[in-house]
N, C-alpha and C positions, 0 to 999 in steps of 0.2 A: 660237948663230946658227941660227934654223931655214931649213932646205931648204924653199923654196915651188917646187921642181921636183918633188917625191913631194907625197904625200897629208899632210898635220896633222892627228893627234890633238886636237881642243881640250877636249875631253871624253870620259865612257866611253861609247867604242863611235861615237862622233859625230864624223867627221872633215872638213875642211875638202878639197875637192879641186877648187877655182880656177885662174885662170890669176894669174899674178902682175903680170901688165903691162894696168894700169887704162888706160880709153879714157876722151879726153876728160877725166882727175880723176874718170872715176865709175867704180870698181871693183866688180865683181862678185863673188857669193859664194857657190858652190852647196856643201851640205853633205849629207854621205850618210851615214845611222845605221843602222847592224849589230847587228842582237842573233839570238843561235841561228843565226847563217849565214843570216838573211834579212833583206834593208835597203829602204829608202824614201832616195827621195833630193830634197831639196829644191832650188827652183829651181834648171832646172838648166843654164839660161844660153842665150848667144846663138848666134845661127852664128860670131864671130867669135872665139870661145873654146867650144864646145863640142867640138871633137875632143879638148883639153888634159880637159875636164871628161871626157869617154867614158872615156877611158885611164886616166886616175886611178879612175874607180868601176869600170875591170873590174879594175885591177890588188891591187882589194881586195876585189872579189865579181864572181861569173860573173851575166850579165844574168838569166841563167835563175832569181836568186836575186834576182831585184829588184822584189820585191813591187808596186809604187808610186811614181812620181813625183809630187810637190806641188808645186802652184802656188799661191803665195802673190794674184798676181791676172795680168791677161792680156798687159801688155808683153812685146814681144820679147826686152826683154834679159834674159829669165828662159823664156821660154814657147818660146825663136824654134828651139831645140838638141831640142827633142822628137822632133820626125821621124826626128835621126841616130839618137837610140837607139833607136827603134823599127826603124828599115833595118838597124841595128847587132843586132836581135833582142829587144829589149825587150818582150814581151808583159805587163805586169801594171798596174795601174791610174792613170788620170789623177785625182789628187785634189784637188779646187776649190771653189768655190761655185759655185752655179750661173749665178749672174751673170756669173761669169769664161769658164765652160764657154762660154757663147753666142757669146762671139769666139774664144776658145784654137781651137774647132774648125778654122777659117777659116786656121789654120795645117798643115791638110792632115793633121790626128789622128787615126790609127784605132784605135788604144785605147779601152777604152770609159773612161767618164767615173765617177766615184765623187764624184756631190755632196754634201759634208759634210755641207749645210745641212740635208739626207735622211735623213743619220745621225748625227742626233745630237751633231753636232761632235766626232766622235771616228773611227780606224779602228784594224783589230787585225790588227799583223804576224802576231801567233803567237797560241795561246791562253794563252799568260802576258805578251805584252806588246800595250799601246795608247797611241798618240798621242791627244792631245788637239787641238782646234781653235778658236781664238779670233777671233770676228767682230770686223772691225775696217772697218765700213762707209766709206767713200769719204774712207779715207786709205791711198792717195789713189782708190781705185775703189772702186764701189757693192759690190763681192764681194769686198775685198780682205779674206784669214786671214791669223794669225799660226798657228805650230805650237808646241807647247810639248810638252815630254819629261818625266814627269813624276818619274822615279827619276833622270833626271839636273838637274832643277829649271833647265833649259834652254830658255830664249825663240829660236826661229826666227822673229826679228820682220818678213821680207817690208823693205817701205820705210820702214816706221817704224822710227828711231834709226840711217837710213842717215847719208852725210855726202858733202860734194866735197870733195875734197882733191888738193894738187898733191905731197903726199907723204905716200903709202898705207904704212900698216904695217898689218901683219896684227892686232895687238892694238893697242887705243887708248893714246892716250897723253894727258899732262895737256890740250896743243892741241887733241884734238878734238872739242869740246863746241860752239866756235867755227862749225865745218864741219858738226854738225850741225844748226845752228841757221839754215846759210844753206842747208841742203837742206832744211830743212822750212816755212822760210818761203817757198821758193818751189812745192814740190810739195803741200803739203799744206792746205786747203780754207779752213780755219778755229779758230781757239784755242776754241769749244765744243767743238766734233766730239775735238780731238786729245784736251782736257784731261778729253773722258771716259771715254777711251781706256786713260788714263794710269790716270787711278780704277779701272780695271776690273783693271789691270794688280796693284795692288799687293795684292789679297788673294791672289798667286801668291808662293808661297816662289821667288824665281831667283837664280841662281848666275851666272848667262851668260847675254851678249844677245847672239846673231849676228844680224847684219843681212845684207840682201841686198847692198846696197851699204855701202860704206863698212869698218871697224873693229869686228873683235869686244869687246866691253867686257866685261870679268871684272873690276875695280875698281869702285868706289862707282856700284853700282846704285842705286840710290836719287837720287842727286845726277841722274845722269840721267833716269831717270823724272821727279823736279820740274822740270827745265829741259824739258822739253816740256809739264809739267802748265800751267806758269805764261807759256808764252814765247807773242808774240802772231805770228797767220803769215795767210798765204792775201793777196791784195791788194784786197779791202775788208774792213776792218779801222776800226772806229769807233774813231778815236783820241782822247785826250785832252786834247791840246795841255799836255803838262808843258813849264814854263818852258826856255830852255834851259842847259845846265850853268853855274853860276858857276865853279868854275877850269875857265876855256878856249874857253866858248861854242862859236861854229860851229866853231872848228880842234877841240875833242876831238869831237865828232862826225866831222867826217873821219878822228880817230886809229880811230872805230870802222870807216870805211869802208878804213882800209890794213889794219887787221887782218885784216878779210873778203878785197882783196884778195890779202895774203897765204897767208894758207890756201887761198883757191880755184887762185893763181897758181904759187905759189912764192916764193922772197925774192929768187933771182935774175932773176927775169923782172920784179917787181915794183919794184926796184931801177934795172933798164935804162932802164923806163918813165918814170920821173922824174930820169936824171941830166939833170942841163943845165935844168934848168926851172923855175920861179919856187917852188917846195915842195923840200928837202933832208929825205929821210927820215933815221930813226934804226933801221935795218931791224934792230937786235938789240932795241929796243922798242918796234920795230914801230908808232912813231907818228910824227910827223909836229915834226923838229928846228926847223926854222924854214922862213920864208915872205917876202916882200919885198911880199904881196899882204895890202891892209889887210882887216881885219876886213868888212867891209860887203858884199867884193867875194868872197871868200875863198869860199860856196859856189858861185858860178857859175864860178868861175876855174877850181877845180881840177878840175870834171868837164869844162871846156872844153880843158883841159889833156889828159885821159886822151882826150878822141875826135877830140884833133887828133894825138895820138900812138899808139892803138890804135883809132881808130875807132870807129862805133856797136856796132860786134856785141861789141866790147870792155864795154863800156854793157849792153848787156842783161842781162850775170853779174850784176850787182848793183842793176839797178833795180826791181824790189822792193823791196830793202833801202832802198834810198835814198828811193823813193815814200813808206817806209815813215817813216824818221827825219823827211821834208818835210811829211808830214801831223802827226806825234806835236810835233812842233815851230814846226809854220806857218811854216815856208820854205818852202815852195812843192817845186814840181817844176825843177832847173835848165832852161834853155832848152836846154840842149845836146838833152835828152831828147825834146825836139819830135818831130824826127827818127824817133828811136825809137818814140815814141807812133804817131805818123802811119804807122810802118810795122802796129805792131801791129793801129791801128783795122784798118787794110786785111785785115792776115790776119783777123784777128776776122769780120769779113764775109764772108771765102772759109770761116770753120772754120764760121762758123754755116750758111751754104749747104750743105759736108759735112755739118756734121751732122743737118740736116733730110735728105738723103738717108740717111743713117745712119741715122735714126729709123725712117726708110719702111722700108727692109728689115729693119730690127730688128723691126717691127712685124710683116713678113712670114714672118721669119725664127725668131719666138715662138710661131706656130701651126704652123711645121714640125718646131720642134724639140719638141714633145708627140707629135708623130703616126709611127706605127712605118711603115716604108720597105714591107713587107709587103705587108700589109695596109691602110693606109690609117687604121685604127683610132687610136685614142688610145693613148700605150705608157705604161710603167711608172711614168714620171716624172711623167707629168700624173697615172695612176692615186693615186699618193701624195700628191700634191698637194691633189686632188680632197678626198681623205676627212680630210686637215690641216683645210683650211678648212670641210667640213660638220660635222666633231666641234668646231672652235673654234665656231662658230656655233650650237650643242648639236640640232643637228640630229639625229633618229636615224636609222640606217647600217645597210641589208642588205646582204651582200658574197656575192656568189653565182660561185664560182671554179668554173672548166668547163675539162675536157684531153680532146683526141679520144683517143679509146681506142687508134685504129690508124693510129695518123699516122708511128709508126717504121715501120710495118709497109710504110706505102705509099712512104714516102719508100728503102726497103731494095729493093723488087720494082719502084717505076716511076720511081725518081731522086727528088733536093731540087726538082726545079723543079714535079713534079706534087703534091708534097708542099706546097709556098708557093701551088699554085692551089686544093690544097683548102681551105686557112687564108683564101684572099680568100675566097672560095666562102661559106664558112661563116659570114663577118663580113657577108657581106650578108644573111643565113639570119635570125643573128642580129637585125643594124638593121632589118630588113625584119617583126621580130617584137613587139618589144618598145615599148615606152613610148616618145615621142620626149625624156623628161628622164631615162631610164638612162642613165646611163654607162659605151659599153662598150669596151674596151682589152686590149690584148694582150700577155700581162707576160712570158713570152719562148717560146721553142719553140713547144707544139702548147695553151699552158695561157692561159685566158682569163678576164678578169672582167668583173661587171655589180655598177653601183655606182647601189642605188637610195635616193631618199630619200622617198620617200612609200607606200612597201609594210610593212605589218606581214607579219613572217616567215611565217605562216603561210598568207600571201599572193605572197608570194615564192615559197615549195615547189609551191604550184600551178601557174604561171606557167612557173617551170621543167622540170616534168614536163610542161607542155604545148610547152616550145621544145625539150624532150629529143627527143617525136617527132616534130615538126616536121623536128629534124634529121634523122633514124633512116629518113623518108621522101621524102627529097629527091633527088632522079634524078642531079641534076647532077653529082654526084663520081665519080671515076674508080671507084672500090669502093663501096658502103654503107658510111656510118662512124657511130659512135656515141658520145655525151659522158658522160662522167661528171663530177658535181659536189659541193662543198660549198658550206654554208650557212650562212650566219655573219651575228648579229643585233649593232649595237654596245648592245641591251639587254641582253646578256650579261657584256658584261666586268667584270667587279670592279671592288668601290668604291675599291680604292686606286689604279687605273689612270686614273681617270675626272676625275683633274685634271690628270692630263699629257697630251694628243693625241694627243702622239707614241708614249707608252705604248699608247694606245688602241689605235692606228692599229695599232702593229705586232701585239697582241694579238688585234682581229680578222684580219689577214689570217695568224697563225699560226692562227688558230682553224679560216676558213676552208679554207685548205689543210691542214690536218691532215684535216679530213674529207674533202677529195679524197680525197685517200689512202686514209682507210676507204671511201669510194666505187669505186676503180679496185679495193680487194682485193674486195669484194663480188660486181663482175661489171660487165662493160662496160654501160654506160646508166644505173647504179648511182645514185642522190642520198641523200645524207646531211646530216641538219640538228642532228643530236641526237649529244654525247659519251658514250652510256653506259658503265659501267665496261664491259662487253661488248665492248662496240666500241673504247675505247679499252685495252683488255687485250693481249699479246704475239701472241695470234694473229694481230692487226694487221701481225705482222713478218713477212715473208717468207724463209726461209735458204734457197740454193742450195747443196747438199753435192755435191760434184763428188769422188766418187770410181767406182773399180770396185765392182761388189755383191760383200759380203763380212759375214762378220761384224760386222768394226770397223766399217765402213758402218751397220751394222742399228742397233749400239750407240750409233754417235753421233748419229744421225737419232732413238734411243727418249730418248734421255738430253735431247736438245733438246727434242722435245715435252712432255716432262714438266714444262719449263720455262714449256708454252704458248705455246712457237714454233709456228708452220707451216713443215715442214721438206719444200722438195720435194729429188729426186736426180737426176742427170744421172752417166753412164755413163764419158763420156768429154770429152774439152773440145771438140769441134763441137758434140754433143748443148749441151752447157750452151751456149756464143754464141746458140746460138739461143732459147734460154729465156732469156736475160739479153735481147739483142735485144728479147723481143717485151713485155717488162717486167714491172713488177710483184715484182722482184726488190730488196731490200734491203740481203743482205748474202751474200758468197759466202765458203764453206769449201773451200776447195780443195788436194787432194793435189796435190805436186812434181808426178811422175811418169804423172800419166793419160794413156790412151791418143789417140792420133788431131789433139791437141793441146796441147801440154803446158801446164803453168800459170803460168810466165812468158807464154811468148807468149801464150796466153788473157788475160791479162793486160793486154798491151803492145797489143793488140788494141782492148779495152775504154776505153785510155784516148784510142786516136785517136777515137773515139763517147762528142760529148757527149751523149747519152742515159744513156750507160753509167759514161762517164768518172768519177762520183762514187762506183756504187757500195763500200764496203766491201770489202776482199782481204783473210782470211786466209787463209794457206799452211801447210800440213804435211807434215811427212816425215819419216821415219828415217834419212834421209840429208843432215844438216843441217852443211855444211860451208860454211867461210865465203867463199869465194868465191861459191855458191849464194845465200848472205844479203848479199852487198855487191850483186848483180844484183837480187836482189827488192826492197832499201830503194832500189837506183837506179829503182826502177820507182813507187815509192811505196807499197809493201808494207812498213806497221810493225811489221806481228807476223807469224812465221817460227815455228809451235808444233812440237817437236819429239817424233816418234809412237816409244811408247805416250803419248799423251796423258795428261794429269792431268784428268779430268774437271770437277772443281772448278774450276782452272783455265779452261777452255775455257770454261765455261758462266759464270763474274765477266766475262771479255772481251766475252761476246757482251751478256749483259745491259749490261755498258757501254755497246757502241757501240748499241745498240737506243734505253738513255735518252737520248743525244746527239740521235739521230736523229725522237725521239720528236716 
């Protein structure tokens, strides 16, 4: 018997952590996957079971360890539970399509958003694991994913291969295929759309389908995949007019509509609903024992039957299905159904009235969501978008990436808010300069791009050394400030990237910022176009040795250069904050024990300052006791090297983290 009051294993590392009491016959089903102590958690439900959901995923991981939540697409009954974990302390990423992103926010989100469809359909918990992500366009939304695991060969199928049911188990059982088949004819759009859904599905080795709704299926995957490949759904539907059955006619077609309402209802409720009334079921085979109502009369009888005993709204759970048999069969629509219809035209009219307001703001609401709160600029999201479609378009692509040199500097001595005036500031500097077909965007902090497509690079480098002092002489900023940039042509990229876009895409804008980089170590107002081995050699790297002067100091500062580091030193740990501070720093070495501020805290420091917060820590000491190493790995300090150093040693670490960072 399993406990659906704790957490279900259903897989390694993949646990189910739901509420067990289904609303309505439509059960929910958030799943949270743990690997190396850090998890993602899918759908993760409504306000009306989300504290049930909260509990379960802290009682198996602390939030702090919660990489990621996934949205399969933007309904409430999966999207609506986001805020508690965010008030609950949830900081780590919203992961969606972007389609979905456009309404998910409107549920009050400040998490930032991780659009799949941006990366590649894939993200990475850790550096040895990643999910995958399967577009499964407008089944039943334009954005709706599937997640799929790929070492557990586990489908997080969203609402496809959900089901209604008036009795929910956690794992399917032979009945459910029935239920899924009355939830997908009703929610889902069309038999193209699903059955190529299904095709896409099966070049995946899977083990397990959890759905959002409904029953985990670990049995004959397959049999399910074809019962959506082949089953016909959505309510225009070109049907074929097959004869009606020879044993049974119109009564075995109602045996298929007691079925329906048995799964959707229950047996006892379905039962109640026809004692006394001209049909006697056979609810253990669930069809329909006998009848006193002749054949002719027999379909309008018995659905006039169900809405003089449950009513129209009783009617609605199954009129689809039924639309659906009245078409395939040329019976018609019963008259009962009038009603029903007549209500619907009406909503139909009121939904299409929302949704032409719907439209309008969405229309509004698609050029707010490209443009950064800042500044006013284009941001990250259009920025990637932009260079998608001029590389699919084989357009060629100058990417010209620019960071104010002292934008830490001014945001540390005059506050964040003179720091965000000199960012407008400069985006007018900027538009006020250039071409009115650049396009220029603000990709986060103090670092900027111009996305040209009619400039040869060497056209480009001029342009920008003429908007370098453009900026360099502009009165208006609190201080004098100065840019530095790189230069990035997409004549450059390699032939084997040059059929993937997305290759492309990220290839230039690694190119591009990488010569930032070589531009900020060169010297403030710096531009760089060109990787030469020179430029791209270790002197490029920056180490901050944060010790007392000393011997060992001299040794390790000579031993690094020799490696063709650039090795600067700081005395004590104020001196170093403020040469980390003022940037240009890559990676710090740092003694336990220095004076004025120690290296923990120097540390702990570092990470409240997103400027800082990424650099690189390693730590040294001759006093390397493990209560000293539980506080530095609580800090995010991986390596803890223990003095007299092993030179060798030291110098494979750094050259590591230098090629990562390269």
């Amino acid at each position: 018997m399993i406990d659906l009051t704790k957490p279900v294993e259903v897989a390694q590392g993949l646990w189910w952590v739901g509420s067990q009491r289904p609303h309505n016959r439509l059960q929910c089903n958030p799943y949270l996957f743990i690997k190396d102590g850090l998890g993602i958690l899918f759908d993760p439900g409504s306000v009306l079971d989300g504290q049930v959901v909260l509990e379960k995923t802290t009682s198996l991981l602390p939030l702090s360890n919660l990489k990621a939540i996934v949205c399969s697409h933007q309904d409430p009954d999966l999207c609506a539970a986001i805020p508690l974990f965010e008030k609950a302390g949830f900081k780590g990423d919203i992961c969606c399509h972007a389609r979905a992103a456009l309404l998910i926010q409107y549920y009050g989100i400040k998490n930032p958003f991780y659009m799949v469809n941006h990366h590649s359909f894939s993200y990475r918990l850790s550096e040895n694991t990643s999910i995958g992500f399967i577009f499964a366009p407008y089944l039943h939304f334009p954005g709706a994913i599937m997640s799929y695991l790929p070492e557990q060969q586990v489908l997080i199928s969203g609402d496809l291969f959900g089901s209604i049911t008036a009795d929910w188990k956690l794992y399917a059982d032979e009945n459910y295929l029935d239920g899924m088949k009355a939830f997908h004819e009703v929610y889902m759009p069309g038999h193209e759309i699903l059955a190529a859904a299904m095709e896409n599905l099966e070049s995946y080795p899977i083990r397990l389908i959890c759905p959002q709704h409904g029953s985990i299926i670990d049995k004959n995957i397959e049999e399910h995949i074809n019962t959506l490949k082949t089953m016909p759904c959505g309510l225009f539907i070109q049907s074929k007019q097959p004869r009606l059955p020879l044993d049974g006619g119109v009564r075995a077609l109602l045996d298929q509509v007691v079925l329906r309402l048995i799964t959707t209802y229950g047996e006892q409720e379905v039962r109640k609903t026809f004692e006394k009334s001209p049909f006697t079921l056979n609810i253990r085979k669930r069809q329909i024992a006998k009848t006193t109502i002749p054949g002719d009369k027999m379909w309008e009888s018995f659905f006039s039957t169900l809405e003089e005993r449950r009513g129209v709204a009783y009617l609605s759970s199954i009129s689809s299905f039924v639309e659906l048999l009245g078409k395939q069969y040329g019976l018609g629509i019963p008259s009962v159904f009038s009603t029903l219809i007549a209500s619907s035209e009406r909503q139909i009219k009121e939904k299409t009235a929302e949704l032409k307001e719907l439209e309008e703001k969405l229309q509004n609401l698609q050029e707010s969501m490209y443009r950064d709160p800042v500044t006013g600029l284009y941001n990250k999201e259009f920025h990637q978008a932009f260079m998608l479609k001029e590389l699919a378009g084989g357009s060629p692509l100058v990417s010209v990436v620019l960071a104010i040199d002292n934008l830490e500097r001014i945001n540390l001595d005059h506050g964040s808010t003179e720091g965000d005036r000199t960012m407008r500031i400069l985006s007018q500097v900027i538009l006020q300069s250039v071409d009115p077909h650049v396009q220029v965007c603000r990709i986060t902090g103090g670092m900027f791009a111009l996305l040209c497509t009619f400039l040869t690079k060497e056209q480009a480098i001029e342009r920008a050394a003429t908007l370098g002092n453009r900026i360099a002489g502009e009165d208006r900023f609190i201080v004098p400030i100065t840019v530095s940039m790189g230069i990035a042509h997409s004549d450059e990229v390699g032939e084997s990237s040059r059929k993937d876009v997305l290759q492309m895409a990220s290839d230039i804008n690694a190119l591009a910022a990488f010569r930032l980089r070589l531009a900020r170590k060169k010297g403030a107002g710096s531009i760089v176009a060109v990787s030469t081995s020179e430029a791209g050699s270790r002197s490029a790297f920056a180490i901050l040795l944060v010790d007392v002067p000393s011997f060992s100091r001299d040794l390790l500062k000579q031993t690094l250069e020799k490696e063709r580091y650039r090795v600067l030193t700081a005395d004590n740990g104020l001196e170093a904050k403020k040469m980390l501070l003022a940037g240009g720093i890559d990676l710090v070495l740092c003694e336990l024990l220095v004076p004025k501020l120690g290296a923990l805290t120097l540390r702990k420091e570092l990470l409240g300052n997103p400027s800082t917060a990424g650099i690189p820590f390693l730590l040294m000491s001759a006093n390397k006791q493990e209560q000293t190493v539980r506080r530095a790995f609580d800090l995010g300090i991986q390596h803890f090297l223990a003095r007299p150093l092993a030179l060798y040693e030291l110098t494979g670490l750094v050259n590591l983290i230098a090629s990562k960072e390269a």
